[in-house]
C-alpha positions, -999 to +999 in steps of 0.1 A: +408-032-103+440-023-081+463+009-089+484-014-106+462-026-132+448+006-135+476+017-148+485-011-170+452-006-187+458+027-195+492+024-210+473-002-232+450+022-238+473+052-247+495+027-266+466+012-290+448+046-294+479+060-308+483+030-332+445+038-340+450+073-348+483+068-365+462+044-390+487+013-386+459-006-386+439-009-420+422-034-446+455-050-450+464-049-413+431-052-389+428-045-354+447-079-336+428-105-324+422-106-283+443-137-281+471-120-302+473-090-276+469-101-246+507-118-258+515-088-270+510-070-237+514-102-214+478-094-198+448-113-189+415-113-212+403-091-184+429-062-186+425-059-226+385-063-222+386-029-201+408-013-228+392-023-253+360-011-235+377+025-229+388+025-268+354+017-275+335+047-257+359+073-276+347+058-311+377+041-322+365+009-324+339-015-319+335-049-315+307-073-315+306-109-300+321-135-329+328-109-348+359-095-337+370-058-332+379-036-361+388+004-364+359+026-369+364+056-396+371+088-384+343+102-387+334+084-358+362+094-335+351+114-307+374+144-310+362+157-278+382+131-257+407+148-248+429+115-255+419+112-287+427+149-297+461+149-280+467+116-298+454+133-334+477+161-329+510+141-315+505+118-347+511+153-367+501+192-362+473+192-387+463+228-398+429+217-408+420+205-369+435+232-351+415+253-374+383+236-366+391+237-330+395+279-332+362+280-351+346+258-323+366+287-299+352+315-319+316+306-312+316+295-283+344+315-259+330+348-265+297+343-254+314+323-224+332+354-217+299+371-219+280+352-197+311+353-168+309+390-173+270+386-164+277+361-133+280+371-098+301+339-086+332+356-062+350+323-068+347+320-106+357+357-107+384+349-085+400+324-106+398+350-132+418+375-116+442+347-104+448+333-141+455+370-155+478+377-128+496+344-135+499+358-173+514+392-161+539+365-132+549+346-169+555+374-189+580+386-160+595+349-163+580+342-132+557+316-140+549+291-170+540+310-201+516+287-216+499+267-184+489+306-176+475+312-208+451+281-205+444+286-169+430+320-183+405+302-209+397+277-189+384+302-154+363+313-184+346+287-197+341+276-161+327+309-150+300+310-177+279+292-154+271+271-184+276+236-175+284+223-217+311+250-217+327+239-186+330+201-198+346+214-227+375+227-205+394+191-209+394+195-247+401+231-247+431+223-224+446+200-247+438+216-279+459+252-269+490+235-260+496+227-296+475+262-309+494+282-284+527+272-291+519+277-330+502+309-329+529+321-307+557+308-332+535+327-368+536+362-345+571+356-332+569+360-303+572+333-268+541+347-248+509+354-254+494+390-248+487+397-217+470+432-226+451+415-249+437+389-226+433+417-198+414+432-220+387+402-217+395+400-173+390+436-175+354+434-189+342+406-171+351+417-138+337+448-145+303+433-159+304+444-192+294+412-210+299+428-248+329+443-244+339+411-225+321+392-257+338+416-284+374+414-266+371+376-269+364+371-303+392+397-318+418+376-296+407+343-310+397+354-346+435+367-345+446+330-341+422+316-367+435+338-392+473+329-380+459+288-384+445+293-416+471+316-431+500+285-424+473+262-438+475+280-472+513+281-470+514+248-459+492+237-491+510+260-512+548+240-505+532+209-509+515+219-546+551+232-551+572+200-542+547+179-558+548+196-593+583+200-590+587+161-585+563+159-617+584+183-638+606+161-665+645+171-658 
């Protein structure tokens, strides 16, 4: 497929998954037939087969031959596509998934720290130094505050040496530019800690792996709690305006 089409597919593909996720498709309004949108996007069957296809692999739908395609529940949704995560938390910040996504952070980036504390790799250390240094340039207001901070996470998982925690660098990635900005916005403040996170380069490049572990987890427990302490207040309003709208006047 040329460049062209590529892209075409894709914006089919971002365009449908975010209509997916948004749930404007249900009992009452399925999933369009093929015919329907290759109209809709002015396509061959070829082009919407592929995006389909794509939509498919990350769990959102399915289709079978003379059947048709329909929307599969979430449960099935493969929150770590990165598409399909970014497109969950575009549609609305949910508390509840950013809070799932810290508990998936609390057990696994400590130990990732750990292990890059425990692994000889110049480059992977490397990175590491590079990434903290970029936190220090941003908190100067010399570089971007928030691509620094995931640069940092993501040297780490890659410098684990374990290959499961470097594929989950894409999600990762995507996930902290909605946590980040949020965490950041509960502590009031515009930049994340760089002491705090030097704390963890420190460790590592020294080859300490607990102190590299224990550094980890106090940094990313700190955002759990921030998550799940606007969670509660979220739930809290929305008891509130709901029992005030049920409260005769």
């Amino acid at each position: 497929m040329r460049k062209d089409g590529q892209n075409l597919t894709y914006r089919i593909v971002q365009e449908l998954g975010i209509a997916i996720v948004s749930g404007t498709y249900t009992v009452k309004n399925p999933f369009p037939i093929e015919a329907d949108l290759c109209t809709q996007y002015g396509v061959s069957r070829s082009v919407l087969r592929e995006a389909v296809k794509m939509l498919t692999a990350k769990g959102l739908l399915s289709a079978r031959p003379r059947q048709g395609t329909w929307v599969q529940p979430e449960g099935s949704w493969n929150l770590l596509d990165p598409d399909v995560l970014r497109w969950l938390l575009e549609r609305k910040i949910s508390y509840s998934l950013l809070r799932e996504f810290a508990q998936v952070r609390l057990a696994v980036e400590p130990k990732a720290a750990a292990l890059a504390a425990l692994a000889p790799d110049p480059d992977n250390r490397a990175a590491i130094k590079a990434a903290i240094e970029r936190m220090a340039a941003a908190d100067r207001g010399e570089d971007d505050t928030l691509t620094a901070d995931i640069a940092f996470h993501v040297a780490i998982l890659r410098a684990s040496g374990n290959r499961f925690f470097s594929q989950l660098s894409g999600v990762t990635e995507t996930a902290l530019r909605f946590s980040i900005r949020m965490t950041n916005r509960f502590k009031g403040v515009h930049r994340a800690s760089v002491r705090d996170h030097k704390k963890i380069s420190d460790a590592i490049l020294a080859s300490k792996p607990a102190a590299a572990e224990t550094a980890m987890r106090e940094l990313i427990q700190e955002a759990l709690d921030l998550i799940t302490t606007a969670e509660d207040g979220a739930v809290q309003k929305t008891l509130a305006r709901t029992l005030k709208a049920r409260t005769p006047r």
